[in-house]
C-alpha positions as CSV (number, residue, x, y, z in Angstrom):
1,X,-5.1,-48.7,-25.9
2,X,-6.2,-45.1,-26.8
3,X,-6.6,-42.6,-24.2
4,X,-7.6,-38.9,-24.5
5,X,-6.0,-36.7,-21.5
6,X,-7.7,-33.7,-21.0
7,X,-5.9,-30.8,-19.3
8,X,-2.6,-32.4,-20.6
9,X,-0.8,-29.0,-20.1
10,X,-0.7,-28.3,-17.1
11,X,1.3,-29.8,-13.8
12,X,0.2,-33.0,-14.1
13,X,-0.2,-33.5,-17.4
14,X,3.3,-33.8,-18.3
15,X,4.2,-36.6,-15.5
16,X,1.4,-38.6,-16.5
17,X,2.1,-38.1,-20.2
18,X,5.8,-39.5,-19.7
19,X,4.3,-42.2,-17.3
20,X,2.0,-43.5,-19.4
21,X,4.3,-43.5,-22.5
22,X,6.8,-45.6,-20.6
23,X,4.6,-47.8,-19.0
24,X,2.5,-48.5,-22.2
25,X,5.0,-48.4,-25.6
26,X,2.1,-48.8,-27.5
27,X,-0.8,-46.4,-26.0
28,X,-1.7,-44.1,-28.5
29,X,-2.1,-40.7,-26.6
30,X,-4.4,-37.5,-27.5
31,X,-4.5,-34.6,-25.5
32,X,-7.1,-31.9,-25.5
33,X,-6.3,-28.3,-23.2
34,X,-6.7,-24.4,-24.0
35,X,-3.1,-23.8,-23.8
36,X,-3.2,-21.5,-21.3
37,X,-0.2,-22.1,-20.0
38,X,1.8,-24.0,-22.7
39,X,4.9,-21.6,-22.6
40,X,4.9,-21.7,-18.7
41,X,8.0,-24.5,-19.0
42,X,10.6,-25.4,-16.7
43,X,13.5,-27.5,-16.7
44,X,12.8,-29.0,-19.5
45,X,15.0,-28.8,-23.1
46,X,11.6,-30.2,-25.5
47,X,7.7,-29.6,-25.5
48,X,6.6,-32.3,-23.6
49,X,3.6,-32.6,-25.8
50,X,6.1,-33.9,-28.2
51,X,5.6,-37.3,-26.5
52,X,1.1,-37.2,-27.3
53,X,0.2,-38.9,-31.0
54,X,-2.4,-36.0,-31.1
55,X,-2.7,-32.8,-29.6
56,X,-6.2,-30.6,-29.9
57,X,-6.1,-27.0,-28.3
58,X,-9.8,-26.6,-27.1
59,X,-12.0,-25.9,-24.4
60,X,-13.6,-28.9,-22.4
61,X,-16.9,-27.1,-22.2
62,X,-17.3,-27.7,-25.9
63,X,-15.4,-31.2,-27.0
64,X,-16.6,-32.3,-30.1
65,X,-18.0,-35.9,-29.4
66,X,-16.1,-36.9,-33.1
67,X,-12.5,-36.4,-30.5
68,X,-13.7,-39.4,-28.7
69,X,-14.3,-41.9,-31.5
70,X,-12.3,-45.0,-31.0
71,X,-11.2,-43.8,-27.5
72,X,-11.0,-46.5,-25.1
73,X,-10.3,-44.6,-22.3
74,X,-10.2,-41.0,-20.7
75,X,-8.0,-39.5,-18.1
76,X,-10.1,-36.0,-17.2
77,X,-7.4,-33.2,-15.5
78,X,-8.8,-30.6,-16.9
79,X,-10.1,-28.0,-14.3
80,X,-10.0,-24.4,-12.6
81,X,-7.2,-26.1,-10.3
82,X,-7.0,-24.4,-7.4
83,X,-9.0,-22.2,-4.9
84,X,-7.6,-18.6,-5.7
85,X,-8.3,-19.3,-9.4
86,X,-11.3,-20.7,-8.1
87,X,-12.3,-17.3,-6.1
88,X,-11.6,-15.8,-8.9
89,X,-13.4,-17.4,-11.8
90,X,-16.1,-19.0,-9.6
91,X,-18.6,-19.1,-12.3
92,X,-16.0,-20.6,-14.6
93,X,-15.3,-22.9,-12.4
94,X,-18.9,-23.9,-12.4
95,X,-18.9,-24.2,-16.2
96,X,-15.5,-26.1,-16.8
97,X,-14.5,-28.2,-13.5
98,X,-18.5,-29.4,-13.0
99,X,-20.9,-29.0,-15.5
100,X,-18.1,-29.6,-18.8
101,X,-17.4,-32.5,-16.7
102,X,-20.7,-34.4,-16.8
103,X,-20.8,-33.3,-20.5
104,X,-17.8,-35.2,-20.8
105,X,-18.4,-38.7,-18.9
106,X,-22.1,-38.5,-20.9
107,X,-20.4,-38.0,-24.4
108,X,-17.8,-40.9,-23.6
109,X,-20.6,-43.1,-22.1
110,X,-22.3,-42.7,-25.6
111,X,-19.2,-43.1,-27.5
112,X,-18.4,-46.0,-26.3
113,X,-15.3,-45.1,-24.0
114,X,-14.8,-48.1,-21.1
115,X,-12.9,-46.1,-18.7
116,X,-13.2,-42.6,-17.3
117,X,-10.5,-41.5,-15.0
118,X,-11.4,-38.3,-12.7
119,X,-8.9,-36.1,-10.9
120,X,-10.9,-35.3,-7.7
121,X,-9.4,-33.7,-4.9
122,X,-9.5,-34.4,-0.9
123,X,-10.0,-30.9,-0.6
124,X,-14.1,-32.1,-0.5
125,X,-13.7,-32.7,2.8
126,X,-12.7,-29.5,4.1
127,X,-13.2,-28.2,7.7
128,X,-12.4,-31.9,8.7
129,X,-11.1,-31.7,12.2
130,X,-8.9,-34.2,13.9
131,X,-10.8,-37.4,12.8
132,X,-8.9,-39.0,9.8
133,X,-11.6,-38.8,6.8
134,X,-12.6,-42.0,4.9
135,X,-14.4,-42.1,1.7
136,X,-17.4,-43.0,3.4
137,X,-16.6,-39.5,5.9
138,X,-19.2,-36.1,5.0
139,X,-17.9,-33.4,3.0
140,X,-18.1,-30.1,4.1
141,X,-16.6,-28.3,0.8
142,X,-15.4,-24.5,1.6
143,X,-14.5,-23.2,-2.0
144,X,-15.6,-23.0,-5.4
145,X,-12.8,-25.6,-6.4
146,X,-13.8,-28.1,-4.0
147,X,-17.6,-27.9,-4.2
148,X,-17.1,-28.4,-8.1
149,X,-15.2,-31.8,-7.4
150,X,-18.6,-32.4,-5.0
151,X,-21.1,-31.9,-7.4
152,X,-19.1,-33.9,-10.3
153,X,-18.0,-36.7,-7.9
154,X,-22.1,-36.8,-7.7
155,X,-23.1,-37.1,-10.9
156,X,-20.9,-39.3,-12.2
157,X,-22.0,-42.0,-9.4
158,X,-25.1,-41.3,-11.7
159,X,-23.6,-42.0,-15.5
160,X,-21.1,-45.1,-14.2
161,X,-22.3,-48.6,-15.0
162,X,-23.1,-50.9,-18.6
163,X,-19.8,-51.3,-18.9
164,X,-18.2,-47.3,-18.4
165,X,-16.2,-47.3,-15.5
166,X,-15.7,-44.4,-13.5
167,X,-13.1,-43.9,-11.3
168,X,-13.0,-40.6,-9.0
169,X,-9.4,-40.4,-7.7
170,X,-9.6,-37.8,-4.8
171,X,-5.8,-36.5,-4.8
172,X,-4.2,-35.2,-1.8
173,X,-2.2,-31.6,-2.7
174,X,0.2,-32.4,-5.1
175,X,4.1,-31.6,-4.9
176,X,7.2,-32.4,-6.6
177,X,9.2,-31.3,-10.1
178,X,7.1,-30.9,-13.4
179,X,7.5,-29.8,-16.8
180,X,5.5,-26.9,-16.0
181,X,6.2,-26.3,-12.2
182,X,3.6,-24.7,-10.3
183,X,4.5,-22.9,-7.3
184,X,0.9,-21.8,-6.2
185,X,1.2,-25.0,-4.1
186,X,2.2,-25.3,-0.5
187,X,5.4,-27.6,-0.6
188,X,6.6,-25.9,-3.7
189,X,6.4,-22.6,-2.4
190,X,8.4,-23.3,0.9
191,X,11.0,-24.7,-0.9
192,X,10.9,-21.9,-3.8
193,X,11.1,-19.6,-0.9
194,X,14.6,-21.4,0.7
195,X,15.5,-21.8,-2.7
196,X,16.0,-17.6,-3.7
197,X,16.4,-16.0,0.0
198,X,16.3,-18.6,2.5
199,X,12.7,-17.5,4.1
200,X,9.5,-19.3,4.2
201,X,6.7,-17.2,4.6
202,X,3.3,-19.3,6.0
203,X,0.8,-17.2,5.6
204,X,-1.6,-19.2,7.9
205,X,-1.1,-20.1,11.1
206,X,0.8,-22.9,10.5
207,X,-1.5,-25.2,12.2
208,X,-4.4,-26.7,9.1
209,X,-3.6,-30.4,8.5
210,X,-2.8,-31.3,4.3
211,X,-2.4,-34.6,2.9
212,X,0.4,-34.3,-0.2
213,X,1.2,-36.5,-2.4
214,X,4.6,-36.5,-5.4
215,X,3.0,-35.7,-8.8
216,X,4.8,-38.9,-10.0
217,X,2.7,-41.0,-7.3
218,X,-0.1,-39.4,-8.7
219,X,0.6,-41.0,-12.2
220,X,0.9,-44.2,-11.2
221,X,-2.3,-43.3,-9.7
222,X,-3.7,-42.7,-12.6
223,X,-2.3,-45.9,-14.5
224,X,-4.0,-48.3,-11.8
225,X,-7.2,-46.2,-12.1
226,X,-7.1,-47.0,-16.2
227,X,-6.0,-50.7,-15.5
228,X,-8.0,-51.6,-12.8
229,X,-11.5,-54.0,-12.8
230,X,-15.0,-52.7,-12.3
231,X,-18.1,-54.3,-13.0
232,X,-21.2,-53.9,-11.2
233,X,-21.0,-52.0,-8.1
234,X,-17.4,-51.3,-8.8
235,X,-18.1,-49.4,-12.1
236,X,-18.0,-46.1,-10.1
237,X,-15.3,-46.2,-7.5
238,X,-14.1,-42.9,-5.1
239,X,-10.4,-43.7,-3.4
240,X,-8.7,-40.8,-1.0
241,X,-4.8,-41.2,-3.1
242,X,-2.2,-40.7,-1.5
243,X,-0.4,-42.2,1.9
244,X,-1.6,-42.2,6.2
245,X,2.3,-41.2,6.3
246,X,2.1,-37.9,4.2
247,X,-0.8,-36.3,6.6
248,X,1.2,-33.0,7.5
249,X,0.5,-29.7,9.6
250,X,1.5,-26.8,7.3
251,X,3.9,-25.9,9.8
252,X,5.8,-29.3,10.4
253,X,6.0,-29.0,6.1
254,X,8.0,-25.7,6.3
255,X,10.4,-27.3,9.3
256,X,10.9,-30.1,6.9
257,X,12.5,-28.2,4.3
258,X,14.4,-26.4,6.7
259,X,16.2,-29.6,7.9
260,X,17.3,-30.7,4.1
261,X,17.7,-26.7,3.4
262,X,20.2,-25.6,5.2
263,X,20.2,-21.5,6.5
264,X,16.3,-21.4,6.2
265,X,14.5,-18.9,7.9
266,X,10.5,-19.8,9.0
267,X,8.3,-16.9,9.3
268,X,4.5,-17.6,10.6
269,X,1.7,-15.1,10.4
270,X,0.1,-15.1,13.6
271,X,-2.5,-12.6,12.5
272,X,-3.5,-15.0,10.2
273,X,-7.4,-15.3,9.8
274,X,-8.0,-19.2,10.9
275,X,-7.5,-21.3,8.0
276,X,-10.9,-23.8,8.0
277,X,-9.3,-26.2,5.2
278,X,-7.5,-28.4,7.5
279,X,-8.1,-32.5,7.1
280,X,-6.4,-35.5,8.0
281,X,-7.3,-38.2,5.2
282,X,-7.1,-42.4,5.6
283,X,-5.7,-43.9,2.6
284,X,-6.2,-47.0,3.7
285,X,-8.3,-48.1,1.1
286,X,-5.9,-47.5,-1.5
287,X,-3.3,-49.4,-0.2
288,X,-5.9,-51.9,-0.2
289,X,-7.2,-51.6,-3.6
290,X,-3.9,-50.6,-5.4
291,X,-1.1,-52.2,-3.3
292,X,1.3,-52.0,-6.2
293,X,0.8,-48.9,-7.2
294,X,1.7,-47.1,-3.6
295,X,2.8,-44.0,-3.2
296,X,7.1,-44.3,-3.4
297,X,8.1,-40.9,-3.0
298,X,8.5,-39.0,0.9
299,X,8.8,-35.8,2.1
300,X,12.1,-35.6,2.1
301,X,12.5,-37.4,-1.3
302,X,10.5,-34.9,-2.9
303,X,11.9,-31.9,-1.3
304,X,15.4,-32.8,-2.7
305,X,13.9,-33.1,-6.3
306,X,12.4,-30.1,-5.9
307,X,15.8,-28.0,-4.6
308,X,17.4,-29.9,-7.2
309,X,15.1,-28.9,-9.8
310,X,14.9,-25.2,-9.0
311,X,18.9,-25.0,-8.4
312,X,19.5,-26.7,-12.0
313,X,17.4,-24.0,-13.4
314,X,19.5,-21.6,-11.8
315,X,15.9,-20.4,-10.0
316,X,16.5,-17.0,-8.2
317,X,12.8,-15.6,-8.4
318,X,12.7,-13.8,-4.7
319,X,9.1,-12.9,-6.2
320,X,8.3,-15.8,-7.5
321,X,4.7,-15.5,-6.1
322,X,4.2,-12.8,-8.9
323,X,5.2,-14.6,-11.5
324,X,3.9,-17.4,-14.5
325,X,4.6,-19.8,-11.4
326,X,1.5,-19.1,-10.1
327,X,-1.3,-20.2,-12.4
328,X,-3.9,-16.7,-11.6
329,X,-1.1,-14.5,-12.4
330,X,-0.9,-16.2,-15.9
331,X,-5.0,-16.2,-16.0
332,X,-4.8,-12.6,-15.3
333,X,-2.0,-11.3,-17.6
334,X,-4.3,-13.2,-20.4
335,X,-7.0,-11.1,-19.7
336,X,-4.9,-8.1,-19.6
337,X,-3.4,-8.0,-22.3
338,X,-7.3,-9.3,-23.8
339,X,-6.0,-12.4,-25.4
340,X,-9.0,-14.1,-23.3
341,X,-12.2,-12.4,-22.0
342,X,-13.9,-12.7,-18.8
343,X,-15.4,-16.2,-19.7
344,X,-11.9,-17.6,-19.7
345,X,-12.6,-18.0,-24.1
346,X,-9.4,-17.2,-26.2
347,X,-10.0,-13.8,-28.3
348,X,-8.9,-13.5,-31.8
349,X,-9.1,-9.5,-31.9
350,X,-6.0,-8.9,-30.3
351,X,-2.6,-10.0,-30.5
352,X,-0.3,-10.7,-26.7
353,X,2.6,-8.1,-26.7
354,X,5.6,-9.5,-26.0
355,X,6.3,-8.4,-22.5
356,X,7.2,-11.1,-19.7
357,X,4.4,-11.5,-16.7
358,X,6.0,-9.5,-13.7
């Protein structure tokens, strides 16, 4: 099998590199990603992109349909991943998360590719109330990042079918140790926090509802998606990931930590604006579709690797929410220091000085 992963070098990308490789010996890997943040490694003693056959440094918005030759299958991560990157770069977002995408999926249709793999995000469902949203539930999308996974979710439905499969995984917000740790995420920041000074700061209210799910459940996510049947109807296929069990308040996440952490102070902001992106999600087709291939890790399973993690790397970052951990600040020191313009494109006038992002 040959599979191109796009967006290999991110937070994901490493787990599902190291995944893949174990679970298929002989699966010839090519990755394609800007590189943006390729330095941004942690706990790790090799490049993890050691492990691809191929490695192209590129921008998604312009693949080169020749990178797809022979490709059997694609597993499509690459993205403007978050919503304050999102806020940020919203036209960007347009460009790479939605309109690069359908390039894509068209290109691989035409090349002959039999299986495209989509990181989607639950996040499409938004303000979602109390009710437990199904795949079949209305989206009601309140950010650039989620109304990108909308509109590409859309048109794929469109290219699916003659034998290209599509399958539109829609991820609940990822956690857990990576190669290149992010801590921009909700569960990673509370334990980063208890980790350096023994304070979680929620800067909500505490109260908005998140499905999560361990980036290594989202690999083996990703291997059923590549390994499962479609034909017919079931050449496009949109599945919530992730478990009924891991439907959390942002609040309960914090006390969670707290119990395995001990000494850990929780701090709410009560003048917090109301958050609106609060859903509960049903995962109940998954477990129907993918029964061996079920989410394995817990909260508390995940917090542990993650304290683990950040204690090995003798993490003591009290500002860690100002540093390469968080995926804008790395976006923005780029464009500071002009090594990529505005449009998110790498510029070969200048040259990065060598100062650390503070």
């Amino acid at each position: 099998m040959r599979i191109l992963i796009t967006g290999n070098m991110g937070y994901i990308g490493p787990i599902v590199v190291k995944h893949l490789r174990q679970r298929f010996p002989g699966v010839h890997l090519v990755g394609c990603d800007m590189g943006y943040f390729a330095t941004c490694l942690t706990g790790t003693i090799f490049f993890p992109e050691c492990l691809m056959d191929f490695q192209h440094f590129g921008d998604v918005r312009t693949i080169d349909s020749k990178m797809l030759n022979g490709m059997d299958a694609i597993v499509h991560l690459a993205a403007i991943s978050n919503d304050p990157m999102g806020k940020a770069f919203e036209k960007e977002t347009y460009e790479i998360n939605y309109q690069a995408s359908v390039r894509l999926a068209k290109i691989a249709k035409k090349q002959g590719v039999k299986s495209f793999v989509f990181a989607s995000s639950c996040s499409m469902y938004g303000f979602g109330g109390q009710d437990s949203k199904t795949e079949n539930s209305e989206f009601s999308p309140l950010t650039a990042y989620a109304k990108s996974k909308v509109m590409t979710e859309r048109d794929l439905k469109d290219i699916a079918g003659d034998g290209f499969k599509v399958t539109s995984l829609r991820f609940s917000t990822a956690c857990g140790m990576s190669d290149r740790l992010r801590l921009d995420l909700v569960l990673n920041d509370f334990v980063a926090g208890a980790v350096t000074s023994r304070k979680i700061q929620i800067l909500s209210d505490g109260t908005p509802w998140r499905p999560l799910i361990n980036v290594k459940d989202m690999a083996r996510a990703i291997e059923w998606a590549l390994t499962r049947e479609g034909e017919g109807d079931d050449e496009f296929l949109a599945v919530n990931v992730g478990s009924n069990e891991w439907n959390y308040q942002v609040k309960e996440l914090a006390e969670a930590v707290a119990d395995v952490i001990p000494g850990v102070d929780i701090s709410i902001n009560k003048n917090a604006e109301p958050d609106k992106r609060s859903y509960r999600v049903s995962f109940d087709l998954f477990r129907k579709l993918a029964p061996e291939h079920q989410p394995k890790y817990d909260l508390k399973t995940s917090i542990v690797e993650l304290h683990d993690g950040l204690t090995q790397m003798k993490f003591e970052d009290k500002e860690f929410r100002n540093s390469n951990y968080m995926r804008l600040k790395v976006l923005n020191y780029l464009r500071e220091q002009n090594v990529i313009d505005g449009n998110l494109q790498w510029s070969n006038k200048n040259i990065m000085t060598e100062r650390p992002i503070n």
